[in-house]
N, C-alpha and C positions, 0 to 999 in steps of 0.2 A: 592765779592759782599757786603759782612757784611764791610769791611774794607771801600771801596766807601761810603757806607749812612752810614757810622760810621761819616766819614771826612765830608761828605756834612753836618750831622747834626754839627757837630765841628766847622767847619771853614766857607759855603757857601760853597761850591765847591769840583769836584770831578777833581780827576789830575789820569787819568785813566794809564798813562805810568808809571808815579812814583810807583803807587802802585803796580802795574804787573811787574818793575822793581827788588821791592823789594823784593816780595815775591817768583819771579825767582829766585833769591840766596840761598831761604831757599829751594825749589823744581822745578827742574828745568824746568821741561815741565808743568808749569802750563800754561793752554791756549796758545793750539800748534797751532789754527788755524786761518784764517783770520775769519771763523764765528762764532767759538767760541770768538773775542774780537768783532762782530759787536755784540753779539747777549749779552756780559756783558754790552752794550753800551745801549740796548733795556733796558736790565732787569734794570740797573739801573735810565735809565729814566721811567720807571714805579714804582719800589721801591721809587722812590723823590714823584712822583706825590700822589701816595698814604698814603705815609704818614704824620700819623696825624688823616688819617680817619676812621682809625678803633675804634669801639664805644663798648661801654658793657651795656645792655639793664638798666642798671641803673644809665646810662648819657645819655640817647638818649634823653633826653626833654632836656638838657642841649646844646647837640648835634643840637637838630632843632633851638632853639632857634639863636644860635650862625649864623647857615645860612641863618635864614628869617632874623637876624639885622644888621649882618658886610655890612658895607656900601665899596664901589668901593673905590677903591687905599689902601686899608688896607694889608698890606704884612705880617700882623703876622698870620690870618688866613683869609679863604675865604668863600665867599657864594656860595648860586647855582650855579650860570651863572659864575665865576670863576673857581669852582671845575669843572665844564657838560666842558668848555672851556679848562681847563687845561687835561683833557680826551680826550676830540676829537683830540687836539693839538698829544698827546702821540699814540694815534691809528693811528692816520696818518703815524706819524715815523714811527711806529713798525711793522704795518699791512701790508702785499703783498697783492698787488690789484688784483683782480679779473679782467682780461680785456682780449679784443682780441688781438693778433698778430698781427706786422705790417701786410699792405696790401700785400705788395712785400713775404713776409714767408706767408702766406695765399697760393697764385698761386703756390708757390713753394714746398709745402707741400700736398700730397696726402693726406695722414691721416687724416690733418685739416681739409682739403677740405669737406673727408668723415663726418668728426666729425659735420661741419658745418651745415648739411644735416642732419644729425640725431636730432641735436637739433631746427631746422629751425621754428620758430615758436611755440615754446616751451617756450619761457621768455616771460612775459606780459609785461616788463618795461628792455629795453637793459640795462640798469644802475644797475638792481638790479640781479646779475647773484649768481649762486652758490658756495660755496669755491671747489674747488676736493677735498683738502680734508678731507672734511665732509659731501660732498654729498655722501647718500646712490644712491648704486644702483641697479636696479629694474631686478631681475632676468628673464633672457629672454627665450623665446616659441617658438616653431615651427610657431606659429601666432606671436607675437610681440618678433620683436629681439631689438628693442632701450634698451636701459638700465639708460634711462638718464632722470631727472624728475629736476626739478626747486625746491630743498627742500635743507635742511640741519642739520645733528644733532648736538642738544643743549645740553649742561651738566645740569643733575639736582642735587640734593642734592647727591646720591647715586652715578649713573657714569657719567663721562666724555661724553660720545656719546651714549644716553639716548631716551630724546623727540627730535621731528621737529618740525622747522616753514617750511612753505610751503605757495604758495601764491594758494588762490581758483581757483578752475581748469579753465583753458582754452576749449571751446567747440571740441578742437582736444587733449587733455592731461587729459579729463575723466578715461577714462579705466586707464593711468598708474597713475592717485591719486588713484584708487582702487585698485592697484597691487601692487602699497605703502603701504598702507594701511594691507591689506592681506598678503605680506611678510614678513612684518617688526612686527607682530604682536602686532597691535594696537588698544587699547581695550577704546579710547577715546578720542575724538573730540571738538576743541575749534574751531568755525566759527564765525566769524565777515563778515559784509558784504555783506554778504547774501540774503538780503532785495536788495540789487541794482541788483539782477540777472534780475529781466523785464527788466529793465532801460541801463543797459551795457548789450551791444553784446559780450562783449569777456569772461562773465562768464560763464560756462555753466553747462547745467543741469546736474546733478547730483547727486540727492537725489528724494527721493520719494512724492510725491505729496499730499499723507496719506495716512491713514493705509490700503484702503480698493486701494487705484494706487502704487505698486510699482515701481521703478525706474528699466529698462534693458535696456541694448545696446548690442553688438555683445558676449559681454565677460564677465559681471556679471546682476546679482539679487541683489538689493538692495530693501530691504522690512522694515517697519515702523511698528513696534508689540503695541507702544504708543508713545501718544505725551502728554505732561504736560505743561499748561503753568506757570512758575512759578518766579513772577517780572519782571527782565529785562533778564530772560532766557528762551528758550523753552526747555524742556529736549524730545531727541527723543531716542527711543529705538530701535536699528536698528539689521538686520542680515544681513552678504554679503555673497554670495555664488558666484565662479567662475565659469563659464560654461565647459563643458569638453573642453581640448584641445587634435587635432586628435594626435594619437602615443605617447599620454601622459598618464602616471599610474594617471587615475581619481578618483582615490578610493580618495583623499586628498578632492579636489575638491566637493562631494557630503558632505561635511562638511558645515553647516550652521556658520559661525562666529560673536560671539556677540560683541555686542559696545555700545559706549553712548554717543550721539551728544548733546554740548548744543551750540542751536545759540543764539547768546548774541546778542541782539539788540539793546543796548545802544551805540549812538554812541559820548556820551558824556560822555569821560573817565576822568570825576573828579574824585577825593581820595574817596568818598561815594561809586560811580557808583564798582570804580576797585576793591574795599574791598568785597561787596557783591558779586560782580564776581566770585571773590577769593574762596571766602567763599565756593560759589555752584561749583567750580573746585575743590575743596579741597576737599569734600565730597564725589567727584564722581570719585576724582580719582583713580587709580589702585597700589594697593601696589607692588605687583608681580615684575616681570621685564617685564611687560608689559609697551609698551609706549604711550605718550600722543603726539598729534598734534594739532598744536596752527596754525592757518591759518585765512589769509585777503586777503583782493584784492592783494596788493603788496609783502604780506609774511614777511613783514617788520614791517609796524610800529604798530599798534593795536595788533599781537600775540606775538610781540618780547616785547610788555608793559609787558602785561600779561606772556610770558613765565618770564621775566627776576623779573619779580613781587613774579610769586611762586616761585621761586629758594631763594631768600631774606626771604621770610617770614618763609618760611623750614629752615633757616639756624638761623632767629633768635630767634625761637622755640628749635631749637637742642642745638647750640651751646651758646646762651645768650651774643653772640657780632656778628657783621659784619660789612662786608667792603665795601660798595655802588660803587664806583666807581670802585675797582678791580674784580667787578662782572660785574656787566655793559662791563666795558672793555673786558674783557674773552669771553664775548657773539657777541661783537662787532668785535673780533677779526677774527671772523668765519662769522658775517651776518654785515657788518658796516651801512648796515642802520636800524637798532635797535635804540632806544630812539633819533630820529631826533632833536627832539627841548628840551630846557632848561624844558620849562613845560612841556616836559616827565617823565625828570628826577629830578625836581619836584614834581611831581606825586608819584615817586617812594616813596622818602623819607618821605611824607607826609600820603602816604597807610600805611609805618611804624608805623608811629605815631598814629593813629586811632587804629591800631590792638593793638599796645603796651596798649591804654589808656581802649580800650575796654577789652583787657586782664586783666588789673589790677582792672576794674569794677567788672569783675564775680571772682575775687581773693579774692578784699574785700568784695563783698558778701556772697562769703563759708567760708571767715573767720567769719565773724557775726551770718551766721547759726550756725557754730558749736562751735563758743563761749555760742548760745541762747539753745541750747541743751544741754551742757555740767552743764549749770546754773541750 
């Protein structure tokens, strides 16, 4: 791999036989398989594609600038809609689609069949399905035996299969976002979207009404301890409790579980709007290994901003450089409809910029205090 984007950076061009020729001489079973040489073929169209864009927080104004003014046919570096472009292009190649089986293996397949039936009215959008595998799955009950729920885990700064996006429940897939939720021990809640539950029939209820109505159906208690409103967030204080299941040890169950919902109700996710978002998900979020869940109508595009937004700004806090598109990518690799449009991604890099300038505002301010007290 080092040898290809050694040569690409050298010469234009990667001659993937020559090189795998050569280095065959020196050791003989270097990539012995047909997918380990599709899969050098991947990595190294992702190594071309990204590089160059990895930044160290004291070129990022350098960095933006470069994107909001290279103008169209510039080939020694690129802008947004070139880089978002040159991404999608590489996910496409890289990425195994998410789809169903021909029609003819469908009939011919029992299991599918079954499979089919289990999930039957479980996607809100046939296009936006779950990876296998990253979808969790939902431990099953004497009462609910499906195991299968329209979510998937996202890497955060810390691990690899982490948080979920998940799209808001379905009025038949309530109970299993609460069994989600409850399983997977999840100690906090990002909703978008939420405000169109009167309006769309296919959201369904699922939270409490307030503090004094909470939310049941056959299989939890969901109850509201406080609600806060606070800018473009509601922050709700929630407890779930599962109801006994018959020939189940319920001693578990008579457990109250705490959490912390915030419904974000801006549906104008400018760089101002997604900063402050941020800001109050950052706050509230759980250190632990506890996880967080980012959830929209679709599961897709407003949680995947927002998931793939904290994941960046964790990285440019810790490590003092990042990689926008190799993150993006990574996230996309698992949900591909994540950052749909240029001005998502867009978006992304310009939340950077505001936290960086904002970061350096309260820098230079404690630097000034304690020069004025030192004086």
């Amino acid at each position: 791999m080092c040898n290809l984007l050694q040569e690409a950076e050298a010469t234009g061009k990667m001659d993937f036989r020559a090189t795998l020729w050569k280095l065959r001489q020196d050791r003989m079973h270097t990539v012995q398989t047909v997918e380990q040489y599709v899969y050098l073929h991947h990595a190294a169209l992702v190594g071309h594609m990204v590089a160059g864009t990895t930044v160290k927080l004291k070129d990022l104004s350098y960095r933006f600038f470069s994107l909001e003014s290279v103008k169209e046919g510039n080939k020694s570096t690129r802008n947004y809609k070139q880089e978002f472009e040159a991404l999608v292009e590489v996910c496409d190649a890289t990425t195994c689609k998410v789809s169903e089986p021909p029609e003819e293996e469908r009939e011919s397949c029992t299991y599918q069949n079954m499979k089919d039936l289990i999930t039957l009215g479980k996607d809100r959008l046939g296009n936006i399905l779950p990876n296998p595998s990253y979808r969790p799955d939902l431990i099953a009950d004497n009462i609910h035996n499906n195991t299968y729920i329209n979510a998937v885990f996202v890497p955060n700064l810390i691990r690899d299969r982490q948080d979920i996006l998940t799209q808001l429940p379905l009025p038949n897939t309530v109970t299993d976002f609460w069994r989600l939720v409850s399983q997977y021990n999840v100690r906090l809640l990002v909703a978008f979207d939420t405000e169109s539950e009167n309006t769309d029939e296919t959201i369904g209820e699922f939270l409490p009404k307030s503090v004094t109505e909470p939310f049941e159906n056959d299989s939890f208690i969901i109850e509201s301890k406080s609600a806060e409103e606070n800018g473009l967030v509601t922050e709700i204080s929630l407890t779930v409790q599962q109801k006994n299941v018959p020939g189940l040890d319920s001693s578990s169950n008579q457990t109250k579980k705490a959490l912390t919902l915030l419904l974000c109700k801006s549906s104008q996710m400018d760089p101002p709007c997604v900063l402050e978002l941020q800001e109050k998900i950052q706050a509230r979020r759980p250190m632990n290994t506890s996880r967080t869940i980012y959830m929209c109508r679709n599961g897709a595009d407003k949680s995947g901003l927002m998931c793939i937004q904290s994941i960046l700004l964790d990285i440019m806090k810790l490590d003092r450089c990042l990689t926008v598109p190799l993150m993006v990518g990574k996230v996309k690799a698992i949900r591909p409809q994540v950052i749909p449009t240029v001005d998502q991604y867009k978006c992304l890099y310009r939340v950077l910029k505001l936290a960086y300038e904002s970061q350096n505002v309260y820098n230079n301010v404690g630097e000034r205090q304690g020069s004025s007290s030192m004086t």
